[in-house]
GUDRENNU-603986 format. One record per residue (C-alpha): residue number from 0; residue in one letter; chain; x, y negated, z negated. Coordinates in steps of 0.05 Angstrom, whole numbers. Layout:
% residues N
   n res chain      X      Y      Z
 NUM   a     A      X      Y      Z
...
//
This chain:
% residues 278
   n res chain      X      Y      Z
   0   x     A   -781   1177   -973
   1   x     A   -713   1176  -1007
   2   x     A   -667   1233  -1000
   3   x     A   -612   1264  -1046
   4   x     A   -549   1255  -1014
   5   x     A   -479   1283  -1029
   6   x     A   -416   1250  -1012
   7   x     A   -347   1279  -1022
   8   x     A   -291   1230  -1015
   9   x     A   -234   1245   -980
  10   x     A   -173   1252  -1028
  11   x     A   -121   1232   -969
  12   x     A    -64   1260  -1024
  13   x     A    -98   1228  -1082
  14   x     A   -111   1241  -1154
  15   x     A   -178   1255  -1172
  16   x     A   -229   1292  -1132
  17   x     A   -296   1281  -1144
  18   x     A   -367   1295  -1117
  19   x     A   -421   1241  -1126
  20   x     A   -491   1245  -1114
  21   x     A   -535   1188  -1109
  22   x     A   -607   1178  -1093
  23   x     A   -613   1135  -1030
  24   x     A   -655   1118   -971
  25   x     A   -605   1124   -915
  26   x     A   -526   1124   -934
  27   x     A   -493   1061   -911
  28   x     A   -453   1050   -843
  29   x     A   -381   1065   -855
  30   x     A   -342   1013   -829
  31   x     A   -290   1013   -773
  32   x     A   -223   1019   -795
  33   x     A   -172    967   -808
  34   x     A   -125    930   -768
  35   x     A    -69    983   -779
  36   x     A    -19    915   -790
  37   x     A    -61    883   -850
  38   x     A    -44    877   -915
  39   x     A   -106    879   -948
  40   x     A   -123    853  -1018
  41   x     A   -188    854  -1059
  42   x     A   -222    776  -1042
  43   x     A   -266    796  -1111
  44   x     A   -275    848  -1159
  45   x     A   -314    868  -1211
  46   x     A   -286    916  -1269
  47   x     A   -326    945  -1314
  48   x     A   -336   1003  -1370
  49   x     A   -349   1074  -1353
  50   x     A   -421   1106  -1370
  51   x     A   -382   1166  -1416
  52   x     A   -442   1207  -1396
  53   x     A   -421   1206  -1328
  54   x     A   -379   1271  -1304
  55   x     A   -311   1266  -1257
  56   x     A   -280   1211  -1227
  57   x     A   -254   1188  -1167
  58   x     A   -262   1126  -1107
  59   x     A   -304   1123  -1043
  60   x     A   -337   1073   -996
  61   x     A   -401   1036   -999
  62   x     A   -408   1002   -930
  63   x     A   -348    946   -935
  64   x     A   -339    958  -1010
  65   x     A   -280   1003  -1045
  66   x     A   -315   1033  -1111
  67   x     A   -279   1081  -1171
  68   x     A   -319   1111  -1211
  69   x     A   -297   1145  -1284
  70   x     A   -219   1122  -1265
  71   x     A   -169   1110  -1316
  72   x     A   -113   1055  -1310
  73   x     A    -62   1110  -1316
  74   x     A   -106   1135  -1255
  75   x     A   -102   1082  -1211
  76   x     A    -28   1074  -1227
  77   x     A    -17   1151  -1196
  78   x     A    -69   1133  -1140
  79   x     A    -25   1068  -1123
  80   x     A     34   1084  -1127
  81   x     A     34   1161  -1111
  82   x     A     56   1196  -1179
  83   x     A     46   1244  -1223
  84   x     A     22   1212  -1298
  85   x     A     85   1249  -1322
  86   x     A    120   1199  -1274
  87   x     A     93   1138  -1319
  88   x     A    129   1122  -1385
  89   x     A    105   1078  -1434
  90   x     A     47   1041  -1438
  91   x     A     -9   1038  -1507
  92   x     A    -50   1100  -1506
  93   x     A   -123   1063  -1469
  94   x     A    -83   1086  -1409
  95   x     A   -104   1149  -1408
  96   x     A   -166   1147  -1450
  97   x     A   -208   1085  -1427
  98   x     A   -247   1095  -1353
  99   x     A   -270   1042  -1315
 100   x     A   -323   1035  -1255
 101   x     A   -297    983  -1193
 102   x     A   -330    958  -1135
 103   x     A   -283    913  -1097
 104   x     A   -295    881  -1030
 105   x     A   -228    876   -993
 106   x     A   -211    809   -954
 107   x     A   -202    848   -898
 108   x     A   -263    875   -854
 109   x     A   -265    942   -834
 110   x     A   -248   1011   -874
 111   x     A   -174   1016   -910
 112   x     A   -127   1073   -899
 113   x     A   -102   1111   -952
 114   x     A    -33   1075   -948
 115   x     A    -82   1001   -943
 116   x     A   -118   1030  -1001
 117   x     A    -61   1033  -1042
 118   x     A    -38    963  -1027
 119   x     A   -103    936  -1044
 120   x     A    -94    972  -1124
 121   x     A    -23    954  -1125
 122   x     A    -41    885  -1123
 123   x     A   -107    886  -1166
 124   x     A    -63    925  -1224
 125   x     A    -17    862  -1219
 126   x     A    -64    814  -1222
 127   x     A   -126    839  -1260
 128   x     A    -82    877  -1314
 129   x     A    -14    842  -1310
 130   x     A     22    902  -1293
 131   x     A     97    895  -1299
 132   x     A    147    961  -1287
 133   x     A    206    980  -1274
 134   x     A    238   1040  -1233
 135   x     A    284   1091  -1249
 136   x     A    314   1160  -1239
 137   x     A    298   1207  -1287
 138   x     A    303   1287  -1291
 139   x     A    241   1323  -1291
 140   x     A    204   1389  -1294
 141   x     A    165   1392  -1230
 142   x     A    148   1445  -1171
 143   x     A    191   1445  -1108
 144   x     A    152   1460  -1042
 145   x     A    210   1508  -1005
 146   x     A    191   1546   -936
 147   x     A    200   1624   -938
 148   x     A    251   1653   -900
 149   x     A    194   1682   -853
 150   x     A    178   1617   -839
 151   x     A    116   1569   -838
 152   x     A     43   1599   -818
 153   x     A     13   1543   -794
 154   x     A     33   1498   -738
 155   x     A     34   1420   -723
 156   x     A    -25   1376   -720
 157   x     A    -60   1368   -653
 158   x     A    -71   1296   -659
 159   x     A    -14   1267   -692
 160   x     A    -42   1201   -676
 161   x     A   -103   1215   -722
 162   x     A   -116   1186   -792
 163   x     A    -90   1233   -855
 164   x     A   -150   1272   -883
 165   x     A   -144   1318   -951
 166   x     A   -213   1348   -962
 167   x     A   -232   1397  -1034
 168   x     A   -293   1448  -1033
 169   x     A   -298   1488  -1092
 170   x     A   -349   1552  -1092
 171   x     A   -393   1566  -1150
 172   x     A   -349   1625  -1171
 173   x     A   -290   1572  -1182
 174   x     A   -251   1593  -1114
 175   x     A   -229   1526  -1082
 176   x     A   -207   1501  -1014
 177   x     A   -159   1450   -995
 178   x     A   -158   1425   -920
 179   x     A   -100   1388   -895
 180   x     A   -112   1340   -828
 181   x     A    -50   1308   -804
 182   x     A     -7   1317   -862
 183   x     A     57   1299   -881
 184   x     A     94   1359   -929
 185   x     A    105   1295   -970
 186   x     A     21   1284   -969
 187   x     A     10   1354   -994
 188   x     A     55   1354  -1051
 189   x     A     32   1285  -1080
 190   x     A    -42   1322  -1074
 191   x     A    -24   1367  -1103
 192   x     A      7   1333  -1166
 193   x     A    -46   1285  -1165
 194   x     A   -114   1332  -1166
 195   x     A    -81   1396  -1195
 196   x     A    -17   1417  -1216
 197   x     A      8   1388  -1289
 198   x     A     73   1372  -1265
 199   x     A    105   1323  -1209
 200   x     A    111   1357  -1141
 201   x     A    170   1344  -1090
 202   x     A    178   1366  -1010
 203   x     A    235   1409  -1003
 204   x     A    220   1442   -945
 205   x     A    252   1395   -888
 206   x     A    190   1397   -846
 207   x     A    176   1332   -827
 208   x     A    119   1335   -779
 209   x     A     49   1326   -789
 210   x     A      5   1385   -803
 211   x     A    -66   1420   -806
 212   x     A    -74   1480   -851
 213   x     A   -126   1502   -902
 214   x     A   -106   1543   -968
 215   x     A   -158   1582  -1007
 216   x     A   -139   1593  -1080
 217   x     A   -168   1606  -1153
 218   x     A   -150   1550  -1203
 219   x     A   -147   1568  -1266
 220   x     A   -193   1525  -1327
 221   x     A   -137   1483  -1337
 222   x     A   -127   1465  -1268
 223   x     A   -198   1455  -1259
 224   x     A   -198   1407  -1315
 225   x     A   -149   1370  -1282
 226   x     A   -199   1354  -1230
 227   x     A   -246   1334  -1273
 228   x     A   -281   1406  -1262
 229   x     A   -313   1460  -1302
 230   x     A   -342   1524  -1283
 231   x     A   -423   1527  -1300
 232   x     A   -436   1575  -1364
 233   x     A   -440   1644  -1357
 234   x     A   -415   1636  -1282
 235   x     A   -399   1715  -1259
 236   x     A   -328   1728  -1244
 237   x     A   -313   1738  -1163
 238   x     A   -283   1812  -1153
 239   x     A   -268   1779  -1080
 240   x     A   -236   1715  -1118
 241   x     A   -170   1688  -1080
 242   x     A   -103   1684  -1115
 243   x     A    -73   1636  -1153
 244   x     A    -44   1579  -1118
 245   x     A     22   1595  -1122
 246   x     A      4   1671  -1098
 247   x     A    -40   1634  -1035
 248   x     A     22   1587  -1019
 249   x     A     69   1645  -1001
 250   x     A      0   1692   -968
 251   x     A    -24   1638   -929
 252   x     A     25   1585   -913
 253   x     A     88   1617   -911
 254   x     A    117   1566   -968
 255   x     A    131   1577  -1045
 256   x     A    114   1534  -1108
 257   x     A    171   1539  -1147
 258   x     A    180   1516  -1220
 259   x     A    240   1472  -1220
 260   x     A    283   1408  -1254
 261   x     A    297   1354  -1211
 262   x     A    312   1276  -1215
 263   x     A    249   1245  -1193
 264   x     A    223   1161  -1203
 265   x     A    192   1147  -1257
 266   x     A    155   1073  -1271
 267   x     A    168   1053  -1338
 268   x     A    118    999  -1357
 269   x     A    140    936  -1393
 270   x     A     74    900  -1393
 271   x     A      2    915  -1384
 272   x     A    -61    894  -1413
 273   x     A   -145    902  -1408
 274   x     A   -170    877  -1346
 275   x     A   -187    810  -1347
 276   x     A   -259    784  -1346
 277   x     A   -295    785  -1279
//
């Protein structure tokens, strides 16, 4: 008898949360990880349209395979190379607006890392779209991560030896959760920028170990839309509702979001066109 099962990706500090559900008979084994030396590349890959009836977007795992689902180019630009669309300049407009589905085998057995991931996209936005870029310091609005003078309220990981893991649950009454594992300060902010916040995000805090923590905040609609996200009609507002993110940043953490203009890298694009054919 097939089951309904639900599979929430790990973000690992990247844009585009997403909660799939799929109608299987058993969900397939997930691979043991990669060699943590490889240098992985997609050995085929097929690209194709988006179903615009589908809702959100982001990547998983099917057994050895890498799939996106609903992704952008502009997406998988941020995912790859770990900025905020602000960060990107230039480019035509299909960027933003035309979504693709992947399913990629890598040439590599075994389950990427985030950082493996990332090489594998790099490589199949050169090749498959004939991305060219440049980079460059430019001055941007963006939110600096700073540590109150109380101090930090959350300690370093347990296993720093364990894999990066950035999880999202979001309640019915639109509260959400974000759970750190082994986390850089660097890995939060680039989740942050890449699932949430409308600007770029940069570490200021000088913490540079690796650490668990879990924030509970409210997102506003415009937040949530970042994510892909709405609330369902008529949903009933939470009197118990936690604060704002910024508001849950200082309460729970001990750090402060702070609105801010900064000289951050920006990839200007030179050349970039539709993915060729498969």
């Amino acid at each position: 008898m097939q089951r309904l099962l639900l599979s929430i990706f790990a973000l690992s500090a990247l844009p585009g949360s997403v909660l799939l559900a799929q109608n299987i008979a058993e969900p397939p084994p997930l691979p043991k990880p990669m060699p943590a030396n490889a240098d992985p590349a997609f050995v085929v890959a097929t690209i194709k349209p988006s179903n615009p009836t589908v809702q959100g977007q982001g990547y998983g795992f099917r057994g050895q395979d890498v799939t996106t689902t609903n992704t952008s180019v502009s997406w998988l630009i941020t995912l790859a190379y770990s900025m905020h669309a602000h960060q990107v300049i230039g480019g035509p407009g299909w960027l933003g607006s035309e979504k693709y589905d992947i399913l990629g085998r890598p040439d590599t057995p075994g389950r990427p890392s985030r950082d493996q991931l990332k090489i594998m996209f790099k490589k199949l936005l050169a090749e498959r779209f004939q991305l060219k870029f440049h980079i460059e310091k430019r001055e941007l609005a963006a939110y600096a991560i700073t540590v109150l003078k109380t101090g930090p309220k959350f300690g370093e990981s347990a296993n720093p030896n364990s894999s990066l893991g950035v999880g999202v649950g979001l309640t019915p009454s639109g509260s959400m959760t974000y759970t750190f594992r082994n986390a850089p300060l660097d890995s939060v902010a680039n989740a942050l920028q890449g699932n949430l916040l409308d600007q770029p995000v940069v570490n200021r805090t000088g913490l540079t170990g690796k650490y668990d923590f879990s924030v509970k905040f409210t997102p506003d609609p415009p937040q949530l839309a970042n994510m892909g996200r709405v609330l369902p009609a008529g949903a009933a507002p939470d009197p118990d509702a936690p604060p704002d993110i910024f508001a849950a940043f200082q309460q729970q953490l001990g750090l402060k979001l702070e609105s801010t203009k900064t000289a951050v890298d920006v990839m200007v694009i030179e050349k970039i066109e539709k993915p060729s054919e498969n």
